[in-house]
N, CA, C and O of each residue as an XYZ file, in Angstrom:
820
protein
N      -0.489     19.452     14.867
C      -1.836     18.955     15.151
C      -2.852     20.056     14.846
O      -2.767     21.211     15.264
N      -3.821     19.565     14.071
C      -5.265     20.677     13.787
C      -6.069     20.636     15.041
O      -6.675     19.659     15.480
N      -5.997     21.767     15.531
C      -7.439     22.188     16.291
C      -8.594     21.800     16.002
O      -8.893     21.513     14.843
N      -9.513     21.717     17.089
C     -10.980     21.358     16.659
C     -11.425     22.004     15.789
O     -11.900     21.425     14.812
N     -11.411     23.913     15.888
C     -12.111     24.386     15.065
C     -11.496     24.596     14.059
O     -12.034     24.843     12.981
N      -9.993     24.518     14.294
C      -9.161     24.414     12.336
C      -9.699     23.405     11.507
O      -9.703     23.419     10.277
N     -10.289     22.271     12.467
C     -10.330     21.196     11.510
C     -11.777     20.990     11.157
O     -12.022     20.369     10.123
N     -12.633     21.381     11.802
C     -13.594     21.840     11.309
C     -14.100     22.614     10.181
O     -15.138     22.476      9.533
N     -13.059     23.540     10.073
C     -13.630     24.647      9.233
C     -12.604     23.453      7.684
O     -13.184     23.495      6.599
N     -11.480     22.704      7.717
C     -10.846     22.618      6.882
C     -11.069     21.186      6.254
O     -10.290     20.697      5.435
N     -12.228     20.552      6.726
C     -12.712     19.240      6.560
C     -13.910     19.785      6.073
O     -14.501     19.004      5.327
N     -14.558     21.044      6.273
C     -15.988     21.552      5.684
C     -15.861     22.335      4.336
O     -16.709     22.676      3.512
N     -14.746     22.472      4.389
C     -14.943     23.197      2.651
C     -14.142     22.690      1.767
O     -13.193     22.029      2.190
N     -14.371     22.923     -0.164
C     -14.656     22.827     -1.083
C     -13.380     22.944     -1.870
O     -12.913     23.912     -1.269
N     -12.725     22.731     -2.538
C     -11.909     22.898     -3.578
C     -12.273     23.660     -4.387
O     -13.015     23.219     -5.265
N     -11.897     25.088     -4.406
C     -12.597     26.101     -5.338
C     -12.222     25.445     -6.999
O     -11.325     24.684     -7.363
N     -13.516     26.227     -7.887
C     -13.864     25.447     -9.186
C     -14.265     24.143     -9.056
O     -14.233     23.594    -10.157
N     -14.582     23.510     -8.292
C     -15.196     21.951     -8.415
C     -16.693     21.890     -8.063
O     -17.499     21.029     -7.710
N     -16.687     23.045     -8.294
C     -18.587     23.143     -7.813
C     -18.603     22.345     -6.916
O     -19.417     21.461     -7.180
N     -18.036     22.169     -5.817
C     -18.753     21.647     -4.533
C     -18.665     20.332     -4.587
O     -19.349     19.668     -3.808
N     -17.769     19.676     -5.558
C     -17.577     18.259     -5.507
C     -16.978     17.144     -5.314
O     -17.300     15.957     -5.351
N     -15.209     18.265     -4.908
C     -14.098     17.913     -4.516
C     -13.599     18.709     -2.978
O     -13.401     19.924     -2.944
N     -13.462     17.950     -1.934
C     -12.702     18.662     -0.908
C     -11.443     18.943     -1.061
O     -10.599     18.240     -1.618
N     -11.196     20.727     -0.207
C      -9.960     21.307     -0.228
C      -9.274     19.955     -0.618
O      -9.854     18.869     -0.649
N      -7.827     20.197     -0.938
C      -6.615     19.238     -1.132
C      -5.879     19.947     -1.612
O      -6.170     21.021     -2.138
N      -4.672     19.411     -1.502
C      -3.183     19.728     -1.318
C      -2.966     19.933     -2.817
O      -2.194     20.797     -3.232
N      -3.609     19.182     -3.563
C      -2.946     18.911     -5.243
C      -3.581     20.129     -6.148
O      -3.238     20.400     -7.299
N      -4.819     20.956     -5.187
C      -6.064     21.282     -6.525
C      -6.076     20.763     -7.319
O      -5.703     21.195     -8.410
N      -6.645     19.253     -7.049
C      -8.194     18.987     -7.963
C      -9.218     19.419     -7.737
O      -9.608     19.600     -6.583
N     -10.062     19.751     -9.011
C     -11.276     19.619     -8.591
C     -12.243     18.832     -9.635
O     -13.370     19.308     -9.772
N     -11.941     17.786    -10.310
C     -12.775     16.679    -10.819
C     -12.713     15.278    -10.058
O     -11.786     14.471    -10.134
N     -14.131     15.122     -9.150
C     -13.927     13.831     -8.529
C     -13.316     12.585     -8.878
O     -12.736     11.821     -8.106
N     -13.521     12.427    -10.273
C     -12.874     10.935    -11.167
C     -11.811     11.188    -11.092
O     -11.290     10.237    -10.510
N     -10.771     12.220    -11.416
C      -9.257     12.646    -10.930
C      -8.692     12.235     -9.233
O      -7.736     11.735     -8.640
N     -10.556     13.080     -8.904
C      -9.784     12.797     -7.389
C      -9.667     11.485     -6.974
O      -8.738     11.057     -6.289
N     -10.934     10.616     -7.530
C     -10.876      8.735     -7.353
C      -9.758      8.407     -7.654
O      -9.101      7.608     -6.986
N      -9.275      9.073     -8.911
C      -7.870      7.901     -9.717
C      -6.718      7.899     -8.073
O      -6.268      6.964     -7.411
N      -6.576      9.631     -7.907
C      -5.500     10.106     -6.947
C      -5.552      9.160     -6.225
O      -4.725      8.326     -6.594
N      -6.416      8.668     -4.885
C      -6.840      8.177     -4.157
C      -6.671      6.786     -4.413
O      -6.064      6.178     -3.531
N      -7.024      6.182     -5.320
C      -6.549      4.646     -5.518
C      -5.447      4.146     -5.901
O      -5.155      2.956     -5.784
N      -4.476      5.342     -6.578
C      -3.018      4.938     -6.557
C      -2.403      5.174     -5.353
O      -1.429      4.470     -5.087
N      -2.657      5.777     -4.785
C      -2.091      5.826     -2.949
C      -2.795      4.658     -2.026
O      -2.207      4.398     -0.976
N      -3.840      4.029     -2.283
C      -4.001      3.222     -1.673
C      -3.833      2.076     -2.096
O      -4.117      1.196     -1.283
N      -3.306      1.600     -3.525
C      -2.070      0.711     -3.518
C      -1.170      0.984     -3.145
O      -0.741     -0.048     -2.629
N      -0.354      1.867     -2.991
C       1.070      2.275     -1.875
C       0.673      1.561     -0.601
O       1.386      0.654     -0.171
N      -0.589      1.985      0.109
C      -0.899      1.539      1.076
C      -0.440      0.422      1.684
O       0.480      0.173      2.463
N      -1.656     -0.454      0.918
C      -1.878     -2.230      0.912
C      -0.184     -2.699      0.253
O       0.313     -3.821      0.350
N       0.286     -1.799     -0.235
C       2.050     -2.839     -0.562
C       2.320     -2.970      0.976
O       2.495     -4.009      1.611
N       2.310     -1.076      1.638
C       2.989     -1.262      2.792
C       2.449     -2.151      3.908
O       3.266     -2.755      4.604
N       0.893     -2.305      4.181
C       0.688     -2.713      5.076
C       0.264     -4.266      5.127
O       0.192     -4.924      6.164
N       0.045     -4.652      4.061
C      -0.153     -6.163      3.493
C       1.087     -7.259      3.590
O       1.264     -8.365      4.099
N       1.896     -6.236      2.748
C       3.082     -7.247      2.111
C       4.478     -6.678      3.039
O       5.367     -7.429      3.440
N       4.451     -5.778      3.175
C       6.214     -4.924      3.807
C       5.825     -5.025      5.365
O       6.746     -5.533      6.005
N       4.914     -4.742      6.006
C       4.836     -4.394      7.239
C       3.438     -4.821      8.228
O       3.012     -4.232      9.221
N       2.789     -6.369      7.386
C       1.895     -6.890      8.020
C       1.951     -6.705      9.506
O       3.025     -7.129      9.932
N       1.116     -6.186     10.519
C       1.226     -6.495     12.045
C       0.690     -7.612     12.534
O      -0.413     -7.959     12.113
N       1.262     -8.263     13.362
C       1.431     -9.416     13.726
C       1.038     -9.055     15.578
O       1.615     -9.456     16.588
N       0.642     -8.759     15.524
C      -0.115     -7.981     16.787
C      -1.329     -6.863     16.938
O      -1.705     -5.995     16.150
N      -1.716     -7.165     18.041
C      -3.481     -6.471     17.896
C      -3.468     -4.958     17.187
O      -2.597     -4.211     17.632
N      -4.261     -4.459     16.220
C      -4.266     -3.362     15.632
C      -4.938     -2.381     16.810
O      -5.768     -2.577     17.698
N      -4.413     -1.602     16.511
C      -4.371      0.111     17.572
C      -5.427      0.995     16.482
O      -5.432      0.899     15.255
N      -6.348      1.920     17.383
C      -6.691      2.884     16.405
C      -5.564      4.126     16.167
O      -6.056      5.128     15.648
N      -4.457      4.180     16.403
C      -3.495      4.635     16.007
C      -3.451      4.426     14.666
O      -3.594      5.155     13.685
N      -3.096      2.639     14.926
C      -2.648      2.052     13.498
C      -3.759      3.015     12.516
O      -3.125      3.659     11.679
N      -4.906      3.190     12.462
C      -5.848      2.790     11.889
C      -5.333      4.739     11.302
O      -4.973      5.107     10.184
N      -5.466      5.354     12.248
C      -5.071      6.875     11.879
C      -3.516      6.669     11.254
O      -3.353      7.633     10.507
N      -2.589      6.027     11.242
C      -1.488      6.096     11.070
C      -2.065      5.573      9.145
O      -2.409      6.406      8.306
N      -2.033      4.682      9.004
C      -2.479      4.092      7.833
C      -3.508      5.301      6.757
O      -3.444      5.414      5.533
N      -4.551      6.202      7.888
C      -4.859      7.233      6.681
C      -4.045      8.189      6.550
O      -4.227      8.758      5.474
N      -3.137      8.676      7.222
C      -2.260      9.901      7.179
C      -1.257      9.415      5.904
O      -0.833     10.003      4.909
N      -1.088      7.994      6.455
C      -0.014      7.505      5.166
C      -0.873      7.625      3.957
O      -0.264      7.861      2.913
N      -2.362      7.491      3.879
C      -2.402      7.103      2.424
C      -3.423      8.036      2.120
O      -4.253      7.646      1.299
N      -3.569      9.250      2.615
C      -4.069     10.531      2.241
C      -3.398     11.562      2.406
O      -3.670     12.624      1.846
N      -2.473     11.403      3.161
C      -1.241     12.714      3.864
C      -1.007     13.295      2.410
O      -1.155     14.516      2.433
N      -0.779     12.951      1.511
C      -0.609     13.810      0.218
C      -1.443     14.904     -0.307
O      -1.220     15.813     -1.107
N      -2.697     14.469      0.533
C      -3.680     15.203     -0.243
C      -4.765     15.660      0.478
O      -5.684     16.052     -0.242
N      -4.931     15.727      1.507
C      -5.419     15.990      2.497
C      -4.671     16.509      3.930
O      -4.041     15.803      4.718
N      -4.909     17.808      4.009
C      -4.548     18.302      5.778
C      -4.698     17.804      6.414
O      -3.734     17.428      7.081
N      -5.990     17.386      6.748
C      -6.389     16.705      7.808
C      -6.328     15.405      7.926
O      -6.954     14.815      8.807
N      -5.470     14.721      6.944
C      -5.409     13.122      6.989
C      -4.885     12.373      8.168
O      -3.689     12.543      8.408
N      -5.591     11.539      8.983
C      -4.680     11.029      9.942
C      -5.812     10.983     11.181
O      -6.040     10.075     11.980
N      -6.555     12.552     11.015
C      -7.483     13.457     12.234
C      -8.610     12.935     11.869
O      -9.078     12.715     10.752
N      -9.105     12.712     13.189
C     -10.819     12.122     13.382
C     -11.371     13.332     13.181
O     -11.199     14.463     13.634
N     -12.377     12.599     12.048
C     -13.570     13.762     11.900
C     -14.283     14.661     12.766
O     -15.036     14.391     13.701
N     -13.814     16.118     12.162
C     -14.821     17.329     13.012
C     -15.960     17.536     12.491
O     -16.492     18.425     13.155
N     -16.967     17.040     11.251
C     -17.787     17.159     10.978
C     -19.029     16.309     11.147
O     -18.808     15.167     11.551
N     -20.147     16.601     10.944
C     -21.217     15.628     11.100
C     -21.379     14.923      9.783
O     -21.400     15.778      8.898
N     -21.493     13.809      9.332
C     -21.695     13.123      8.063
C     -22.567     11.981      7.721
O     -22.448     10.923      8.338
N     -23.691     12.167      6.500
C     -24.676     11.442      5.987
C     -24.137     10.866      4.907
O     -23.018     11.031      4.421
N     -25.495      9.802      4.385
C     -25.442      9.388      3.419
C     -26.508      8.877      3.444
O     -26.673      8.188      4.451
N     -27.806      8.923      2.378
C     -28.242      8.411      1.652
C     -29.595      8.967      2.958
O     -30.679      8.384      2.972
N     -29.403      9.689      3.577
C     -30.973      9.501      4.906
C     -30.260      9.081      6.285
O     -30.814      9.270      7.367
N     -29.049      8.526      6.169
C     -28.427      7.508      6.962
C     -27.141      8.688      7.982
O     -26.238      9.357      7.478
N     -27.304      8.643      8.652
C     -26.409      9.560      9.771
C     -25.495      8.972     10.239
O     -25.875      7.854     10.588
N     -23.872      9.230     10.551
C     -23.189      8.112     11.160
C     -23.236      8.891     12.363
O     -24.107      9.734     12.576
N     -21.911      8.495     13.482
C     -21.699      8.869     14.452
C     -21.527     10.646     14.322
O     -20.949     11.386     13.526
N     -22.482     10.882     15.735
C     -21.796     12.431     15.427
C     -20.426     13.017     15.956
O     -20.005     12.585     17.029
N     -19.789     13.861     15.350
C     -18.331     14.185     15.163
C     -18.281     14.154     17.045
O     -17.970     13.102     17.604
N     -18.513     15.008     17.598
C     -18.545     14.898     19.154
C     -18.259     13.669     19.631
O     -17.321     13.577     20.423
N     -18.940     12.581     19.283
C     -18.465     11.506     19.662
C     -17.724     10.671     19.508
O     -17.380      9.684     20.158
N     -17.518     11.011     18.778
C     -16.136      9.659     17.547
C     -15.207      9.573     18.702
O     -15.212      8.462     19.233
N     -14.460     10.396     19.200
C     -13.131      9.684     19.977
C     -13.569      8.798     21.252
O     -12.790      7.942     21.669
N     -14.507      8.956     21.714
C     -15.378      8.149     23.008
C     -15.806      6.413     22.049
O     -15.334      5.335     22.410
N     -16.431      6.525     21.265
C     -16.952      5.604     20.661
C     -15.366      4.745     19.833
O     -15.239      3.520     19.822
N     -14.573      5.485     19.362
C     -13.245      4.991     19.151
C     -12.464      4.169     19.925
O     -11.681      3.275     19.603
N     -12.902      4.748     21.344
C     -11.771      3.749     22.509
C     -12.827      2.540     22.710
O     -12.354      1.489     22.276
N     -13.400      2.477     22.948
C     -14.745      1.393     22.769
C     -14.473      0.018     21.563
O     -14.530     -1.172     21.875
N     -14.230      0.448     20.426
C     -14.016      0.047     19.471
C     -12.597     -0.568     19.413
O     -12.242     -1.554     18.767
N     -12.103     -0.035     19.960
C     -10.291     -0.733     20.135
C     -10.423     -1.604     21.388
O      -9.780     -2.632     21.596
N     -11.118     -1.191     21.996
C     -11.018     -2.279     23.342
C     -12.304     -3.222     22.992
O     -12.134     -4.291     23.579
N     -13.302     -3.228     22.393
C     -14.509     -4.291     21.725
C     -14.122     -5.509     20.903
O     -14.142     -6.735     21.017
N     -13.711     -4.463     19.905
C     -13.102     -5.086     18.671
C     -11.558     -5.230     18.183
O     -11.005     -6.326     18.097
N     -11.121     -4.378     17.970
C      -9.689     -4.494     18.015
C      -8.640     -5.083     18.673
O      -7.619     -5.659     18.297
N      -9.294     -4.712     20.134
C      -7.875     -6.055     20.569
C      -8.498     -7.399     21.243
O      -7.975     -8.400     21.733
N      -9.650     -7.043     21.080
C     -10.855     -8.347     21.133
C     -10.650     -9.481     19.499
O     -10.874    -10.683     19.639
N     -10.360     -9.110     18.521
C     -10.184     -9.909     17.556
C      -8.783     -9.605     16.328
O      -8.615     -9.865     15.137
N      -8.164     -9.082     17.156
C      -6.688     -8.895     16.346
C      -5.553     -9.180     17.569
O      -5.772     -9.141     18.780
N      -4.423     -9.444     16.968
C      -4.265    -10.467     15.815
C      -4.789    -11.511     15.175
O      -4.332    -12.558     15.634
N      -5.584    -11.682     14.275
C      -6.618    -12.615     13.787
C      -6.195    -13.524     13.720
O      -5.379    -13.821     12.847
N      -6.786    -14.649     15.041
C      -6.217    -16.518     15.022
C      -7.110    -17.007     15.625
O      -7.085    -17.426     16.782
N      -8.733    -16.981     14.239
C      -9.682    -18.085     15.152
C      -9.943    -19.458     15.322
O     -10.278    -19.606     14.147
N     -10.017    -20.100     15.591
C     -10.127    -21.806     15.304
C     -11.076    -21.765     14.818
O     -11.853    -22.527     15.392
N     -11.562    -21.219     13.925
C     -13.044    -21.735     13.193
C     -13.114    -20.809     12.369
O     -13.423    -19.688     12.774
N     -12.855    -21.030     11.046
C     -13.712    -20.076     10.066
C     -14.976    -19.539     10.156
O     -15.085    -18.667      9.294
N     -16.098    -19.677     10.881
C     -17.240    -18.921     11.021
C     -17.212    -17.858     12.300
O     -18.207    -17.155     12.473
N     -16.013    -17.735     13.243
C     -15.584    -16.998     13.961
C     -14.965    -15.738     13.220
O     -15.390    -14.587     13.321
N     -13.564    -16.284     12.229
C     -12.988    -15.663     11.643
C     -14.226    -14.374     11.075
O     -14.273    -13.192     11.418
N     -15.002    -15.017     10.252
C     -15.999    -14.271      9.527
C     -16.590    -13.287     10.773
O     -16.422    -12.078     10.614
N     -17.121    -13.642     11.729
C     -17.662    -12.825     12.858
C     -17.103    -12.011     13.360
O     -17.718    -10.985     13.651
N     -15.865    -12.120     13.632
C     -14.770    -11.415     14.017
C     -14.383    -10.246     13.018
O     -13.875     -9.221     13.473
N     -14.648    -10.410     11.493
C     -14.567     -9.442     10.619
C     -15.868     -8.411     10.531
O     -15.937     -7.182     10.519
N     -16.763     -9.352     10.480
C     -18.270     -8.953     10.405
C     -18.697     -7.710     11.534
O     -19.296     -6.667     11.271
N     -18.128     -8.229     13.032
C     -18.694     -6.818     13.629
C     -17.690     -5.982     13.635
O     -18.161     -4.958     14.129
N     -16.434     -5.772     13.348
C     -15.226     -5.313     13.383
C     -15.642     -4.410     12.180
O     -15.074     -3.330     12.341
N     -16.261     -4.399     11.245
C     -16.428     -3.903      9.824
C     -17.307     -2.828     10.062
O     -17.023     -1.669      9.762
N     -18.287     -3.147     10.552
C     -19.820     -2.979     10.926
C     -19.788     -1.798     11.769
O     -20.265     -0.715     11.431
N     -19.236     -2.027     12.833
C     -19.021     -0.971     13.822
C     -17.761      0.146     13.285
O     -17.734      1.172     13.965
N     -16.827      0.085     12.274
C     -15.601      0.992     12.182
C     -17.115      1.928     10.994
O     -17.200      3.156     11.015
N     -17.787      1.335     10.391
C     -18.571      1.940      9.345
C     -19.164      3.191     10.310
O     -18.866      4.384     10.247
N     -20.202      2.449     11.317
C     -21.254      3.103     11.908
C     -20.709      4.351     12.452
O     -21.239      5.444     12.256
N     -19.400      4.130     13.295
C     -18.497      5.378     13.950
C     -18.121      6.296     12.593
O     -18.198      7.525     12.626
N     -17.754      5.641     11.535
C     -17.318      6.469     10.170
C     -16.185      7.745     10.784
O     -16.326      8.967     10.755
N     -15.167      6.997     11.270
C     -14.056      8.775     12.385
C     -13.800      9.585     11.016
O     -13.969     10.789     10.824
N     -13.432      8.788     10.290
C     -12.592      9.979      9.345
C     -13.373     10.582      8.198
O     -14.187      9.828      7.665
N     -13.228     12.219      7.572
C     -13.690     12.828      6.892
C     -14.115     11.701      5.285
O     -15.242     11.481      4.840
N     -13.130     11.321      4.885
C     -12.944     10.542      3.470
C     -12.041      9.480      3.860
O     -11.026      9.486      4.555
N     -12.966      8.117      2.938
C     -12.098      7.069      3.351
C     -11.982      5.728      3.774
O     -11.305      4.740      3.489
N     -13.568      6.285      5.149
C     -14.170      5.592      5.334
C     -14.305      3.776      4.741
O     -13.962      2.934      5.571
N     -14.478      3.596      4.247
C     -15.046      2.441      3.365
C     -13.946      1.884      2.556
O     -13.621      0.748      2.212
N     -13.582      2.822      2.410
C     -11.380      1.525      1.872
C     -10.655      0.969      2.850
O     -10.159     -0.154      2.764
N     -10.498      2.162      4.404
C      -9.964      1.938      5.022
C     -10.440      0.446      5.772
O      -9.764     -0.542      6.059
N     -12.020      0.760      5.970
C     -12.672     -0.394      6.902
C     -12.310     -1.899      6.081
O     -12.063     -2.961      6.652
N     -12.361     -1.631      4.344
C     -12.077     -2.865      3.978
C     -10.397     -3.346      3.993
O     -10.191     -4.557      4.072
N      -9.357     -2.535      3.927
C      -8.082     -2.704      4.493
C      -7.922     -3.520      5.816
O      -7.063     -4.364      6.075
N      -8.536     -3.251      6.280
C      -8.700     -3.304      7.770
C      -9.185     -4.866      8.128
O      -8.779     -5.545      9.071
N     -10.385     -5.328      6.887
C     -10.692     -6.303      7.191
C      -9.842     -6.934      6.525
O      -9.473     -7.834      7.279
N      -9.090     -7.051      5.203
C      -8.105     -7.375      4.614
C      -6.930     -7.409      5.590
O      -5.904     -7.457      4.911
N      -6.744     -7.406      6.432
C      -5.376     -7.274      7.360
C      -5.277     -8.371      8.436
O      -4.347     -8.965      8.983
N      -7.207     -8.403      8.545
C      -7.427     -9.605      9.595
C      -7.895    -11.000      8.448
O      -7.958    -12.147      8.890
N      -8.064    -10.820      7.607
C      -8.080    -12.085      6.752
C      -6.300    -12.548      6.829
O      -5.675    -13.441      7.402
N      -5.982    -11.540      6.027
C      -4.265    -12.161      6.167
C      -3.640    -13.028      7.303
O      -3.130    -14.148      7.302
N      -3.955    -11.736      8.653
C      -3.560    -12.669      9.915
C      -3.552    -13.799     10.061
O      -2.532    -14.402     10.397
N      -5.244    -14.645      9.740
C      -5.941    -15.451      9.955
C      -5.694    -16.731      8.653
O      -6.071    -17.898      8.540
N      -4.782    -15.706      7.720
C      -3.966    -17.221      7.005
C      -4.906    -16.799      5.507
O      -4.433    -17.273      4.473
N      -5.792    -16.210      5.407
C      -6.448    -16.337      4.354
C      -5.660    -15.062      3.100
O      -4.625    -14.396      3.127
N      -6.673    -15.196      2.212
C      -6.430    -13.701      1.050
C      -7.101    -12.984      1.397
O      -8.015    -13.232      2.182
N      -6.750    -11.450      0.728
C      -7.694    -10.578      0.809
C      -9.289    -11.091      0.458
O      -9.711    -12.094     -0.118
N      -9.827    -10.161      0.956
C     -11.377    -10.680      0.620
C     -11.666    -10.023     -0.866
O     -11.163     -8.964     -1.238
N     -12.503    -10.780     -1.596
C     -13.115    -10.138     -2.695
C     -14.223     -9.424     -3.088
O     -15.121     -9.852     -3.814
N     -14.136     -8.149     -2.517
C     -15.906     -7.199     -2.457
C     -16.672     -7.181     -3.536
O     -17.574     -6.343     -3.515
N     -16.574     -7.923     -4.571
C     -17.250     -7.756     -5.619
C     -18.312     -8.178     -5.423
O     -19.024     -7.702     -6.308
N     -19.074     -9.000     -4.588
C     -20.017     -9.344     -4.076
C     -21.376     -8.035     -3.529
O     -22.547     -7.834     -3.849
N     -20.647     -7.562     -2.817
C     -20.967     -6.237     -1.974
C     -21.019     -4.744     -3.142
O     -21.603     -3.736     -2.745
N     -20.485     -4.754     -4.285
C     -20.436     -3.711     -5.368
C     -21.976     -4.299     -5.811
O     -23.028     -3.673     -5.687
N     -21.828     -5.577     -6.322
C     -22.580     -5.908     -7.183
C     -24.435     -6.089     -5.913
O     -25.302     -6.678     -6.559
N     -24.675     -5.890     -5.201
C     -25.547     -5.719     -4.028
C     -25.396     -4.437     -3.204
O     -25.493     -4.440     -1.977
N     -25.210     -3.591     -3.768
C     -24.928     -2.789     -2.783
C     -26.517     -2.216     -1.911
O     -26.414     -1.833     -0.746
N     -27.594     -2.218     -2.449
C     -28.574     -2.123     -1.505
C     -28.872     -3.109     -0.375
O     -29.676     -2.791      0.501
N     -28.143     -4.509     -0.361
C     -28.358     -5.205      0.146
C     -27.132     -5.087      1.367
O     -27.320     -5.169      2.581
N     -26.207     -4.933      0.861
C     -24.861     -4.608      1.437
C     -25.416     -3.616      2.765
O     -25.491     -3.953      3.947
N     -25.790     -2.220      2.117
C     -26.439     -1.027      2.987
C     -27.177     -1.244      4.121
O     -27.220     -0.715      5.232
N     -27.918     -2.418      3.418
C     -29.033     -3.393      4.761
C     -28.541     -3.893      5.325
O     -28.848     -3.469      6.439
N     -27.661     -4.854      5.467
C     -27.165     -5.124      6.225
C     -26.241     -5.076      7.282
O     -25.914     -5.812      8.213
N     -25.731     -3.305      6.572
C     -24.804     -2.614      7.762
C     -25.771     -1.575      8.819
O     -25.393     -1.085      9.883
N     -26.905     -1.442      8.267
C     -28.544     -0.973      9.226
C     -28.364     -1.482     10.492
O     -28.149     -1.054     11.626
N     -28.600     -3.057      9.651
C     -28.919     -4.058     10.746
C     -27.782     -3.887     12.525
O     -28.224     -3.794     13.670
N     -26.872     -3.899     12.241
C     -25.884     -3.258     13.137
C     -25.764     -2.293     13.804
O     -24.884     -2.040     14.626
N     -26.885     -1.526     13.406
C     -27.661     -0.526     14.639
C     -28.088     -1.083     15.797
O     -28.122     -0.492     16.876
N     -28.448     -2.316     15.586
C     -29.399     -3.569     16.355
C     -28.124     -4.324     17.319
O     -28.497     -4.962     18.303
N     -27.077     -4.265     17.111
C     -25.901     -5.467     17.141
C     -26.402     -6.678     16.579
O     -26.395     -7.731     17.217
N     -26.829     -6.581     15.436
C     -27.499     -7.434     14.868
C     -26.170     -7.749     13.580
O     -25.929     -6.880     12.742
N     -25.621     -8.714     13.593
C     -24.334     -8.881     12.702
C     -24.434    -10.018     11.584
O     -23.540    -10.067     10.739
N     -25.361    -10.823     11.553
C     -25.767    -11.991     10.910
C     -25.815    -11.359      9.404
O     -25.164    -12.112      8.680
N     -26.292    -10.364      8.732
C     -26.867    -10.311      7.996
C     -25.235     -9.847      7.408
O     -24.948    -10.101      6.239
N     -24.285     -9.197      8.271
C     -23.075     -8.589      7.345
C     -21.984     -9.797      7.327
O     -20.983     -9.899      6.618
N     -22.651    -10.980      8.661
C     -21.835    -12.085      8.107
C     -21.814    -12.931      6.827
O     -20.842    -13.580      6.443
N     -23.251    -12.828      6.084
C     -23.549    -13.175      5.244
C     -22.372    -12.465      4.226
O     -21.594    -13.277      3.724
N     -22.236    -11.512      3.992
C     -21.570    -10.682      2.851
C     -20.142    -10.951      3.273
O     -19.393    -10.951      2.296
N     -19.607    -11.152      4.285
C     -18.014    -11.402      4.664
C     -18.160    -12.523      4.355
O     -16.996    -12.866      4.562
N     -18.844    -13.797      3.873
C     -18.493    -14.741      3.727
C     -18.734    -15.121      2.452
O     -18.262    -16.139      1.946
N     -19.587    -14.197      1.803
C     -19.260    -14.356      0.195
C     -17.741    -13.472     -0.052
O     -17.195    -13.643     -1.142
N     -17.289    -12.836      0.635
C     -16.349    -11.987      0.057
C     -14.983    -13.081      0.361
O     -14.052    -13.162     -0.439
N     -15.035    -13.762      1.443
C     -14.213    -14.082      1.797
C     -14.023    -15.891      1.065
O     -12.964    -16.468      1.315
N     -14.861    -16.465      0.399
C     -14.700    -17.692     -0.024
C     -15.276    -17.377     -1.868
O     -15.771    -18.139     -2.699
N     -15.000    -16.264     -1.906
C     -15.593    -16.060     -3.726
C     -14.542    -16.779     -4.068
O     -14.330    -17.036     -5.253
């Protein structure tokens, strides 16, 4: 197990030669498009294992949720698995700060997680809701260093399955992504309408 401040210091720095554009890793890379390719052939390993070999059929754990990145970053990342020690932006946009993530985590497993998993709603516009703040809120907390945003859609992909359906199709959400952004804002508010909108193009494309 990494220490706070091991993991701090080892989630904050750089992959020497990548000008600052690749985090440490196990492989030295340091060209991000290398590091994308890395990263998306392990997270088909992933989705074989957790889709097709070892669907859970019972409420997801934020275990699961750490267990699933260790599996599909453990190659390449130290800290894969470990809730973020750092503070992290994007775009103006601040997520949870690192201090808080494990408080806001148990919250989230007892809210959402075993509030809507194993996914069996009688109503498709539940189903969608049930994904919608489940999505919304794993974003806003953002626990892990890198990842973020595959994992959350795995995640919702796991409760579509449950719930009898296919994976969802994000191409919707690529192709909008300012709109996408807005509507995960909105969820600052518990305001979820606007990301139900986008789970339900993703989910009936």
């Amino acid at each position: 197990m990494i220490n706070r401040y091991d993991a701090e210091g080892a989630q904050s720095s750089f992959q020497a030669g990548s000008n600052e554009q690749v985090l440490s890793n196990k492989l030295g890379i340091t060209d991000p498009e290398d590091m994308d390719d890395a990263e998306l052939v392990l997270l088909e390993k992933l989705y074989q294992s957790v889709l097709i070999e070892h669907l859970p059929d019972r409420p997801i754990t934020v275990q699961d949720l750490k267990d699933w990145h260790r599996h599909w970053l453990g190659n390449i990342y130290p800290w894969a698995g470990e809730i973020r020690a750092v503070n992290l932006g994007k775009d103006g946009f601040f997520f949870a700060a690192a201090p808080q993530i494990a408080g806001l985590l148990d919250g989230f497993e007892k809210d959402c997680l075993t509030k809507y998993t194993p996914c069996r709603p009688d109503l498709d516009e539940n189903l969608i809701r049930a994904i919608a703040v489940t999505h919304v809120e794993f974003i806003l907390i953002h626990p892990f260093r890198e990842g973020n945003g595959r994992l959350s859609r795995l995640l919702a992909d796991v409760m579509a399955v449950q719930a009898g359906y296919v994976p969802l199709d994000y191409s919707s959400w690529e192709r909008n992504r300012e709109a996408y952004f807005a509507a995960m804002n909105q969820g600052l508010n518990c305001n979820y309408e606007p990301m139900e909108y986008w789970v339900r193009q993703a989910l009936w494309t």
